[in-house]
N, C-alpha and C positions, 0 to 999 in steps of 0.2 A: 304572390302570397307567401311574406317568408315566417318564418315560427321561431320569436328570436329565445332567450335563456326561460325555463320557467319562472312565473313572478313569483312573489310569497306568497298570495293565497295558499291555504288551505286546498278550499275547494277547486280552486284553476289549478293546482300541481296533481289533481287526481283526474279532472277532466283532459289535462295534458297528457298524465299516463294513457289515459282510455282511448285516446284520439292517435295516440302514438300506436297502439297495438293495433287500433279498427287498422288503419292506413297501413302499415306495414303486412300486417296479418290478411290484407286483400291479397299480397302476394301470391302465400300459399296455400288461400284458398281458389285462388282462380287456377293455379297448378291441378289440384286437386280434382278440379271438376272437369278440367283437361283429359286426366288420366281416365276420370270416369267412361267420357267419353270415345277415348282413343280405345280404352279395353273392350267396348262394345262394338266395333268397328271389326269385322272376323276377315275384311279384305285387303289382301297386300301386308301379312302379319310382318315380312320382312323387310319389306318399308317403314312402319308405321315407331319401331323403336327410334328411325333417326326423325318423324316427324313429334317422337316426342320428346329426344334430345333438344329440338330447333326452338317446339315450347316452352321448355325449360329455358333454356336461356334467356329467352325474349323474357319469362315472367322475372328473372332473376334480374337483366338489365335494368327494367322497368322498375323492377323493386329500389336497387340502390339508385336509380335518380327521384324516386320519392324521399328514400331517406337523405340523399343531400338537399333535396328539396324542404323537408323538414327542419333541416339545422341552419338553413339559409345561405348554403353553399352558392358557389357562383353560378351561373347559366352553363357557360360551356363545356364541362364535364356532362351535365345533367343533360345538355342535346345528343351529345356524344352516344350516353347510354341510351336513352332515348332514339338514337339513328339506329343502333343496334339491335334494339327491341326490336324496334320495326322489320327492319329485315329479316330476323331470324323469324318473325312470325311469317313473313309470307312464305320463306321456303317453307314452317311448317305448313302451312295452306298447302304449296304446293305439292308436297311430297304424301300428304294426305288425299289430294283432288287427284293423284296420278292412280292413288287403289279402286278408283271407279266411282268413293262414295265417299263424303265430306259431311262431317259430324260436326255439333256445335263445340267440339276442341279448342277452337280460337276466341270465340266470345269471350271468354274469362280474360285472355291476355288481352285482346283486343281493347275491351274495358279499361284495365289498367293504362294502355296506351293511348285511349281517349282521355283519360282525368289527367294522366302525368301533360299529353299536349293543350289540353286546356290551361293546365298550369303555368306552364313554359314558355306557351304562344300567343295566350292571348290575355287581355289586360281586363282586369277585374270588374268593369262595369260591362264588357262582353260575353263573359265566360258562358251566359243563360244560352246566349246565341249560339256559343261554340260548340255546346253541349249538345244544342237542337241539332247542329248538323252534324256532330260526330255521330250521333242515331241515327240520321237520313242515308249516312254512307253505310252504316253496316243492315241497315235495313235492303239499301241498293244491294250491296255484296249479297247480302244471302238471296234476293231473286233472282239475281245473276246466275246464281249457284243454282237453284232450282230449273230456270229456264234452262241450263246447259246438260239436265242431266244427272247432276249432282249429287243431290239432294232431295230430300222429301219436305212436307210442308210441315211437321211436326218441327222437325231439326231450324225450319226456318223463323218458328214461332220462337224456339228456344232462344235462336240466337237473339233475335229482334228484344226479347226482354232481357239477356244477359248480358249484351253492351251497355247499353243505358244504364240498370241496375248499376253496375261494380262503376262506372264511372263517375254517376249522379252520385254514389252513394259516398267516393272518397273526396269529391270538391265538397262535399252538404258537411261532410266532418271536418273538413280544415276551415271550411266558413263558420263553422258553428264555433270554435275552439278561438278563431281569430274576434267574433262580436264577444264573444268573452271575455275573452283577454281585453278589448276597447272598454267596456262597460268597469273588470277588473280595474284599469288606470283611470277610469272617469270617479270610481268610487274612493279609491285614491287620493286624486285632486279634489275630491269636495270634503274630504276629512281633514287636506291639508289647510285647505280655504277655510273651511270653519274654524278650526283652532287659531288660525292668523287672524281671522275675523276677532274674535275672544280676544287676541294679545292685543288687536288696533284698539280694540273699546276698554282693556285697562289702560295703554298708555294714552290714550283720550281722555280718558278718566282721570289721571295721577297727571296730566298736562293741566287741568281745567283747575285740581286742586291746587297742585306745589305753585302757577303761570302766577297769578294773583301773589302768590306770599315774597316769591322769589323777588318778583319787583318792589312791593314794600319793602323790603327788607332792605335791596340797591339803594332807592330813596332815601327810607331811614339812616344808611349808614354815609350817606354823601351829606346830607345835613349834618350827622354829626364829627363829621371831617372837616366842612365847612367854619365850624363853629366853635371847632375843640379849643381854638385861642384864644378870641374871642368874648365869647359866651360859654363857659363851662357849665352853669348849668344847665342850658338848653342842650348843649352836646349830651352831657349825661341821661336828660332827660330821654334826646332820642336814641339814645345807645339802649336804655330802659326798652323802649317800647320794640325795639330793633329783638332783645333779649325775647320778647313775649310773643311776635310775631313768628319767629324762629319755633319758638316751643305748638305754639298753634300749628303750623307748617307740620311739624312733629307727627303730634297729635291725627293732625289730618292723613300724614302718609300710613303711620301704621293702619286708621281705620282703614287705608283705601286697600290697602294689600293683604289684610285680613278678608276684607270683602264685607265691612261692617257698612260700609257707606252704599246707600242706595241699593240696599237686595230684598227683593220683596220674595218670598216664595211664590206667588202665582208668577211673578213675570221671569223668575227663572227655571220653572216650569217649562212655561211657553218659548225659552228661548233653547231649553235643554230638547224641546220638540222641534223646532226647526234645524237645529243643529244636528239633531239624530237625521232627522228625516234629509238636509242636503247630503250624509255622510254614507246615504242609502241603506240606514238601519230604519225596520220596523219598531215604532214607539208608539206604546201606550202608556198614556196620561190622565192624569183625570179632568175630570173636565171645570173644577174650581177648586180652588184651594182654601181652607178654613181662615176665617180669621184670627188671626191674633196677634199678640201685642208684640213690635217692633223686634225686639231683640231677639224673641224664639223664631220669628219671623227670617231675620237675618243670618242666625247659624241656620236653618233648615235650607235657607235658599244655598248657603253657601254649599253645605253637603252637597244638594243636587247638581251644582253646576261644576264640584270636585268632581265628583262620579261620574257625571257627562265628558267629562275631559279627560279622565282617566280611561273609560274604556276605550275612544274613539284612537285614543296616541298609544294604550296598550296592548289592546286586545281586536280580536277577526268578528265582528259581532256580527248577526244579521237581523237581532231582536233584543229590545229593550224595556222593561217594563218600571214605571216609575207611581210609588203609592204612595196614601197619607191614609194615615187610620188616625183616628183619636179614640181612645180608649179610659175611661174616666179620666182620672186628671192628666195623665199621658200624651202625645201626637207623637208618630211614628213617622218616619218619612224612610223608605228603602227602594233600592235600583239597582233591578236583575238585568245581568245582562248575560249573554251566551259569548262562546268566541274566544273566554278569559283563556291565555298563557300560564303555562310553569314556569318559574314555580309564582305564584303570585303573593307577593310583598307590601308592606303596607309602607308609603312613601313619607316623604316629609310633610305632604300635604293633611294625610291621613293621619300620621300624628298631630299636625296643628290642629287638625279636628275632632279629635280624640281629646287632645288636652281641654279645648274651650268646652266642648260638650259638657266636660266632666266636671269646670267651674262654672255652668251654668246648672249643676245636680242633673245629669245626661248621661248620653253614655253614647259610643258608636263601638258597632258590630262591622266585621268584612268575614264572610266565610266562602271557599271554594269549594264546590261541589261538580265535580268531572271538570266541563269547559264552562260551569256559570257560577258568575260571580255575583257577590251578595255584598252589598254596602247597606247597613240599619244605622237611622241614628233615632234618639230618644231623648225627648227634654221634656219636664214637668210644664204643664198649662200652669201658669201663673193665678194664685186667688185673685178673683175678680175684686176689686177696691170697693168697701160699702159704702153706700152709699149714705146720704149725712137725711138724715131727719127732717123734712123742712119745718121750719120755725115758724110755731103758734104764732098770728099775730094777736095781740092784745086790742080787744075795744077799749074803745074810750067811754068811759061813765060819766052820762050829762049828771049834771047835778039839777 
């Protein structure tokens, strides 16, 4: 289990810090409860300083091959310290077990020498097992210890929950820190994937418009190459039409890259919701979109699917919220997101959107408040077209 550089998250570079201090700071807290115990030990006081010099070191070993264990240093240092540990704890044992009476002093270090050799020795679909029997042994030892003499049954309970405790408790934090970090990179690759997703379906899109003109256009201008000596007016002619399909072609690319062609508000609603939700942002949406007439249709969808793309490639979001109000002759459409970076800038996108809004009588808003970002945009509902009279029919008068 190695722990490689902090990612960018946010949240994973504070659960890193947190996971850094548990694991290291088991250190000297198993020291600590050493000494507690060594100080209530009132036998062999002039032994008991070198059994707790021996402690020391062993928790001190054991410390620095968690911290190379942390940084993803190599094995062989970390056994090295690791063989150290060990030894220096059982002379403390022993020099402890020589005063007559053996306190739960070693539990604490032991612990850390159980998590560090789970670590080191056994492979990650095991460790549940290794864990089970680093408990079984120290459960052994302390009856051993009782049966000889030692020990009393209190001291035995103590140790029995103080191995397991500090060991379960530093592999549950570097496992907990490591499905994080997996989930961190899964969330990742699906923000990458959506937005690639989004570039496949415009160059899909400006492939299906420009595929069609481009060939026209080959055609047209082979006919009139064909024909230019010929037939000059036929050349002329197709050079003409070569002129208009070109301009069409035009026509068509700017709509495509405006995002005028084919954008409904509901369906880019629905796609700003699937694309939030693979990027593992919570989105709420509404659940139908108003109707109206094409063109406010097609800037509102645009905004949405601006703003969808923008937070996902700018900003750390974990929530997103996207609305439509209509308000007399008004629609509103805005999308909150959390997450948003300093300083927050409105892009070339944001001005193309700002400009059309504005010559459609609109308007779009972006305001930052702490980490949530606010995109509004606003365009006048169109008078509905009256409708025509229907026409009296006239009878006819018999005579």
């Amino acid at each position: 289990m190695t722990t490689p550089e902090a990612p960018p998250g946010r949240d994973l570079r504070r659960l890193r810090l947190y996971t850094f201090f548990t694991v290291i700071g088991s250190g000297p807290l198993a020291l600590f409860m050493a000494a507690l115990f060594l100080a209530g030990n009132l036998n062999g006081t002039a032994v008991l300083p070198l059994a707790a010099g021996a402690f020391t070191g062993s928790v001190v070993f054991c410390t620095a091959s968690l911290a190379l264990q942390w940084h993803g240093q190599g094995p062989w240092r970390r056994r090295i310290f690791w063989s150290a540990s060990v030894a220096l704890l059982a002379v403390g044992v022993a020099l402890e077990a020589g005063t007559g009476y053996l306190t739960a002093a070693w539990a604490g270090p032991a612990g850390l020498i159980a998590a560090e050799g789970v670590l080191l020795w056994t492979r990650p679909g095991r460790r549940s097992a290794a864990l089970a029997g680093a408990t079984a042994a120290a459960v052994g030892l302390a009856f051993l210890a009782e049966a000889a003499g030692l020990t009393d049954a209190p001291m035995v309970v103590t140790s029995v929950v103080l191995v397991p405790s500090v060991a379960v408790g530093i592999v549950c934090q570097l496992w907990h820190y490591r499905v994080a970090q997996e989930l961190e990179r899964a969330r990742g690759l699906a923000a990458e994937l959506a937005v690639a997703e989004e570039r496949l379906r415009f160059a899909a899109e400006l492939h299906d418009v420009q595929g069609g003109h481009l060939q026209a256009i080959m055609l047209k201008a082979q006919v009139a190459r064909r024909f230019a000596d010929t037939d000059p007016e036929l050349a002329a002619s197709e050079v003409r039409a070569v002129e208009e399909l070109a301009r069409e072609a035009l026509r068509d690319m700017r709509a495509v890259v405006g995002g005028y062609r084919k954008t409904a508000l509901a369906d880019e609603i629905d796609s700003a919701a699937r694309l939030l939700k693979s990027a593992g942002v919570q989105a709420s949406v509404p659940d139908a979109a108003p109707q109206l007439d094409e063109d406010t249709e097609r800037l509102l969808g645009l905004l949405v699917r601006e703003a969808t793309t923008n937070l996902i490639r700018h900003a750390e979001p974990t929530s997103a919220d996207v609305s439509v109000v209509e308000i007399d002759a008004e629609v509103t459409v805005t999308v909150v997101n959390d997450g948003a970076r300093e300083p927050a800038e409105g892009g070339n996108g944001l001005s193309m959107l700002a400009r059309r809004f504005g010559e459609a009588g609109g308007s779009v808003e972006h305001t930052l408040d702490g980490d949530r970002w606010t995109i509004k945009g606003t365009l006048p509902k169109p008078a509905p077209r009256p409708r025509r009279p229907p026409q009296a029919r006239g009878r006819r008068l018999r005579r």
